[in-house]
Every structure is written in structure tokens, then in C-alpha cells.
C-alpha positions in Angstrom: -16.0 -46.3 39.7 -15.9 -47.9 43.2 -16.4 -51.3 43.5 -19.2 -50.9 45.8 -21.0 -49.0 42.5 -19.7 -51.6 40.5 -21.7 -54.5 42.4 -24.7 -52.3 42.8 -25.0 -52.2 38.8 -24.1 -55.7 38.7 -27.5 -56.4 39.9 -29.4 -54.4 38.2 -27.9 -55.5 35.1 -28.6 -59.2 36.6 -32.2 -58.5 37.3 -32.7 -56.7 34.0 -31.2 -60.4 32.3 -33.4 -62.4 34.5 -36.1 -60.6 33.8 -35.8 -60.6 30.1 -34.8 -64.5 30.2 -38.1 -65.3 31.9 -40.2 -63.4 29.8 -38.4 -64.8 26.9 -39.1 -68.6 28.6 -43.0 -67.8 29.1 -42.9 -66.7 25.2 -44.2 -69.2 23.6 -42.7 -67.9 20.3 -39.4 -66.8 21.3 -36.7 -68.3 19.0 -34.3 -70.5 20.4 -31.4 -68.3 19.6 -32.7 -65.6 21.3 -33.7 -67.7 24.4 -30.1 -69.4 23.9 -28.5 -65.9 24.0 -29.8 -64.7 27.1 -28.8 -68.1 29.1 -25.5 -66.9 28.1 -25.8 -63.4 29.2 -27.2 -64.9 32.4 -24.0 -67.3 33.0 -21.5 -64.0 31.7 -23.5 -62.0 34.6 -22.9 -64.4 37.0 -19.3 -64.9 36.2 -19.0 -61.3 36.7 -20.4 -61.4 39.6 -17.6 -63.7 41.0 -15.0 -61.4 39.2 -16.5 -58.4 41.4 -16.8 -60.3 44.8 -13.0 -61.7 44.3 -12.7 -58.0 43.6 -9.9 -58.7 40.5 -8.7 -55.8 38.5 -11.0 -53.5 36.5 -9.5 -55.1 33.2 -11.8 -58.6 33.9 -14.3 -56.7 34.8 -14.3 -54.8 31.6 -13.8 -57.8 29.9 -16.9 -59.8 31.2 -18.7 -56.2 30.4 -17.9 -56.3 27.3 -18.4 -60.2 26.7 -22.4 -59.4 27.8 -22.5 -56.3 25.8 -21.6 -58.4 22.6 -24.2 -61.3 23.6 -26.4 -58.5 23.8 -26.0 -57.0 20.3 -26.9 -60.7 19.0 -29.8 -61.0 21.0 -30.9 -57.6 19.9 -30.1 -59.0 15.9 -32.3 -61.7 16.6 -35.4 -59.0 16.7 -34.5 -58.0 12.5 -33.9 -61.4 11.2 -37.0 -62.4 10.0 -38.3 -64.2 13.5 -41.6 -62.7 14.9 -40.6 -61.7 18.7 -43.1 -61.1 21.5 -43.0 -57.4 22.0 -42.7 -57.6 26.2 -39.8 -60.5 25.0 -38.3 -57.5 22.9 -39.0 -54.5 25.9 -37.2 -56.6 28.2 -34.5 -57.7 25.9 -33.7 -54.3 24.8 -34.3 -52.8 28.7 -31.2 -55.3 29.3 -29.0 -54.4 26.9 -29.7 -50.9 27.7 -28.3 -51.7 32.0 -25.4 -53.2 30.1 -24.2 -50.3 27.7 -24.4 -48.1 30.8 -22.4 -50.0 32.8 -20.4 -51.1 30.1 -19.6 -46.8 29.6 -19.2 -47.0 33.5 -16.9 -48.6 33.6 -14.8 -47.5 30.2 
């Protein structure tokens, strides 16, 4: 995958974790391990964000893929553990971990 590719999923992926971390913040329901998960997806996206623009070797890059993928699978657990979630919370959760998996097989 060219790095130019690589940066232009970046920010979808980005946008998709904003987005769902902003819903999730306008929840009023939302539990706070689900809102504390996506602030970490949000700081993993931007440290691969850095990783891309220093343009470092694929491995990091892999590595902070995977790093959000795994934050995403416990934000996505979040939804079956007995906490009510805002269905537009869960939408935009699950339309973020969906930007990361395909990058994540991008990339792999």
C-alpha cells in the first residue's frame, strides 16, 4: 500500500473516531468506559498519524493499526456487557471499527 493510500485512510479512520467520540460525548448515557475507550482510539489515531507523516517503516504502522483495532474490540464489548448504549453511540462506534479492520487488512 503506498503511503499516500495509507494517509488517505488515516483520515477516514480519524474522522470515523471523531465522529463516534462526539456522538458518544453528546450521549447522555454513554458509559464511561466506552467514552474512555474512544479517547484512546483518538490519541492511537493521532500517534499514527505522526508515524505516517515521519513516514517510519510499515511495521509501526501496523503496530499502531493493530493497537486501535484492539481498543476497538473493547469498545465494541462494551455494547454486550449489560450497559444500555445509545443506538447512534453504537452506529458510530461500530462504523469506526469497521474503517479500522479495513485498514487494519490494508495494510496486513
Amino acid at each position: 500500500m503506498q503511503m499516500d493510500q495509507v494517509k488517505e485512510q488515516l483520515s477516514q479512520v480519524e474522522q470515523c473516531i471523531h465522529n463516534a467520540a462526539q456522538t458518544c460525548q453528546l450521549s447522555e448515557d454513554a458509559p464511561n468506559q466506552l467514552r474512555h475507550y474512544l479517547s484512546e482510539l483518538e490519541q492511537e489515531s493521532d500517534h499514527a498519524k505522526e508515524v505516517v507523516e515521519q513516514a517510519q517503516d510499515d511495521g509501526e504502522i501496523k503496530q499502531c493499526v493493530d493497537k486501535m483495532a484492539k481498543i476497538g474490540d473493547r469498545a465494541m464489548q462494551t455494547f454486550s456487557q449489560n450497559n444500555y448504549v445509545d443506538d447512534q453511540v453504537q452506529m458510530a462506534v461500530r462504523q469506526a471499527r469497521k474503517a479500522i479492520s479495513t485498514l487494519k487488512q490494508q495494510l496486513h
